[in-house]
N, C-alpha and C positions, 0 to 999 in steps of 0.2 A: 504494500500500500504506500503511495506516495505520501510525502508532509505533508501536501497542499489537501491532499482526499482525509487527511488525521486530521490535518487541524479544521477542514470542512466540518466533519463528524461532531469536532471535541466541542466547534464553536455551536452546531444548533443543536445537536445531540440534546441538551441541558435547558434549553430554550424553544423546545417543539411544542411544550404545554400550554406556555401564557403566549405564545407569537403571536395568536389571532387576539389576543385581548390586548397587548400590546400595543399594536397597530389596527384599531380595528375601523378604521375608516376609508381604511384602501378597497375595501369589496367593492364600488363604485368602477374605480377605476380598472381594474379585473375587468368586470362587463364592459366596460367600453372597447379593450385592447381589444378582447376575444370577437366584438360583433366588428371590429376593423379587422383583425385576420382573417374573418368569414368563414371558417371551414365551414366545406361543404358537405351538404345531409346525403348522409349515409356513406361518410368519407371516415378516416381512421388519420385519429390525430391523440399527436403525446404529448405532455405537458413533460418537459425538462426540466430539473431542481424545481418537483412540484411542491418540495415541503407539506403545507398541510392542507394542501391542496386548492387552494381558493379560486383556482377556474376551472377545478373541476365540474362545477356545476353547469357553468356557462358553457364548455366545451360539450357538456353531453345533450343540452339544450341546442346546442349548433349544430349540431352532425343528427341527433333524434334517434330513436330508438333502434333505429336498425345502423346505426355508423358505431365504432371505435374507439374508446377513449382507454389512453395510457396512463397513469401517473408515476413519472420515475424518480427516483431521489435515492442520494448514496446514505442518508440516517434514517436509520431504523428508529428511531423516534416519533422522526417526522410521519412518515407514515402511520406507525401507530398512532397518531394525533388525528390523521386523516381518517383512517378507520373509526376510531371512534365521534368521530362527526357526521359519519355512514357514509363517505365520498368513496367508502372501498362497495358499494353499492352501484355509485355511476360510472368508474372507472375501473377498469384490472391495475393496482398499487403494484410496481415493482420497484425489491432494491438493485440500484444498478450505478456505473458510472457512467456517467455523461459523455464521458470520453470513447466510450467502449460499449454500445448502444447493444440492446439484445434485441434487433430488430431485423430483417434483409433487407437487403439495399432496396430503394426505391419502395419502403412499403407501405409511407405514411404521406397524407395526402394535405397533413401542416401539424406545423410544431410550436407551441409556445413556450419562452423561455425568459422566466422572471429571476433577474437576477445572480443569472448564471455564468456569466462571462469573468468578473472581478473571482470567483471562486475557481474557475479550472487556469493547472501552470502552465499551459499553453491555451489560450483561447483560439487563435487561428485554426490548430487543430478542430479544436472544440467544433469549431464552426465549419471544419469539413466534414467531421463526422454529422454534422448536422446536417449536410447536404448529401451523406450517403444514404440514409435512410428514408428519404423525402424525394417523392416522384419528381421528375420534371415536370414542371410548371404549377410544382406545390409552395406551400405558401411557409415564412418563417415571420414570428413576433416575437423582438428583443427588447423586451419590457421591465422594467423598474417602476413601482407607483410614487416614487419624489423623484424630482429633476437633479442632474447631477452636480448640479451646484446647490442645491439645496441640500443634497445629501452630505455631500464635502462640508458644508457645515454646521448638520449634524455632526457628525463626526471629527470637526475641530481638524481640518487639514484643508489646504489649497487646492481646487483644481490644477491638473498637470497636463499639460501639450502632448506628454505622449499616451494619455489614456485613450485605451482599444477604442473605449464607445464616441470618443468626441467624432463629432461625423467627417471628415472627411477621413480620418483612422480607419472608422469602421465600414466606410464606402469600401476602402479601399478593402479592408482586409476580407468582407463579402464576394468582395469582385474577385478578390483569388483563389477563393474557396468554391468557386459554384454557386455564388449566389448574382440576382441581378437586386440593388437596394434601390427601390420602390420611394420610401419617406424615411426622414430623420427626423423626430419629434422632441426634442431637446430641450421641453421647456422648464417652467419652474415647479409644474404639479406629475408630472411624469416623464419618462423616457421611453418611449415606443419608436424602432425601428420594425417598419413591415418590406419584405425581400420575399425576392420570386427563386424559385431554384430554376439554373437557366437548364434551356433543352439541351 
């Protein structure tokens, strides 16, 4: 197991229980990302570092009772946090890592991914393997519910020039990965990049 998947683990492991009471005014923004990535009904979509799941609902509301909904996450915490809020009812919960997708190529027809990029030690990667399980001309949402400067100052540190997600970064590092990047959303109440996996 890599540092970066320990200390993933170590940091929500302990913090799966109270997350949604914590922050609990982001479910808003959940449904708005999720009806802008649109998956389509009766398509098969995974929520990447879904934690405790909070578009799970929206996701299985998007695709309806006959599409696919994944929830992946590398803490076993989280998930059980998920389960016991019954989200292991609208989605199949698996643990897994992000890096290393338990999916075949091309088999998911959009992906959402809250917050996942800052946590995996290579995101580029990240963001291939994100394009290998995802059909051509399926859909990717790279969401955060605070903007990244508003987060930076939660967390009492400066914005930095070479963060992945600042958009022309994250254009680019889409663009080498298999992705075509759609919008950059950058504001002060969220971060939503939506990206098409090219043909």
């Amino acid at each position: 197991m890599s540092t970066d998947l320990a200390a993933t683990r170590a940091f929500f492991g302990p913090r799966a229980a109270e997350w949604e009471i914590k922050f609990p005014d982001d479910a808003p923004r959940y449904r708005q990302a999720v009806a802008e990535l649109a998956p389509p009904v009766g398509g098969a979509v995974a929520d990447i570092a879904c934690g405790t799941g909070r578009a799970l609902p929206e996701l299985r509301d998007a695709v309806g009772p006959g599409g696919a909904v994944f929830g992946i996450d590398v803490t076993v915490e989280m998930l059980a946090e998920a389960a016991a809020r019954g989200r292991d009812k609208l989605a199949t919960l698996v643990l897994a890592d992000a890096m290393r997708l338990p999916f075949p190529t091309a088999r998911l027809d959009a992906l959402f991914a809250a917050g996942l990029l800052a946590h995996l030690a290579d995101p580029r990667a990240g963001l291939a393997e994100l394009a290998r399980v995802c059909r051509p001309g399926g859909r990717l949402a790279v969401f955060h519910p605070i903007g990244r400067a508003a987060l930076a100052r939660r967390q009492g540190r400066e914005l930095s020039a070479d963060d992945l997600r600042a958009e022309p970064n994250i254009r680019a590092a889409l663009a080498a990965t298999g992705w075509h990047c759609d919008s950059v959303d950058d504001g002060e109440d969220r971060y939503l990049v939506l990206a098409t996996r090219a043909r």
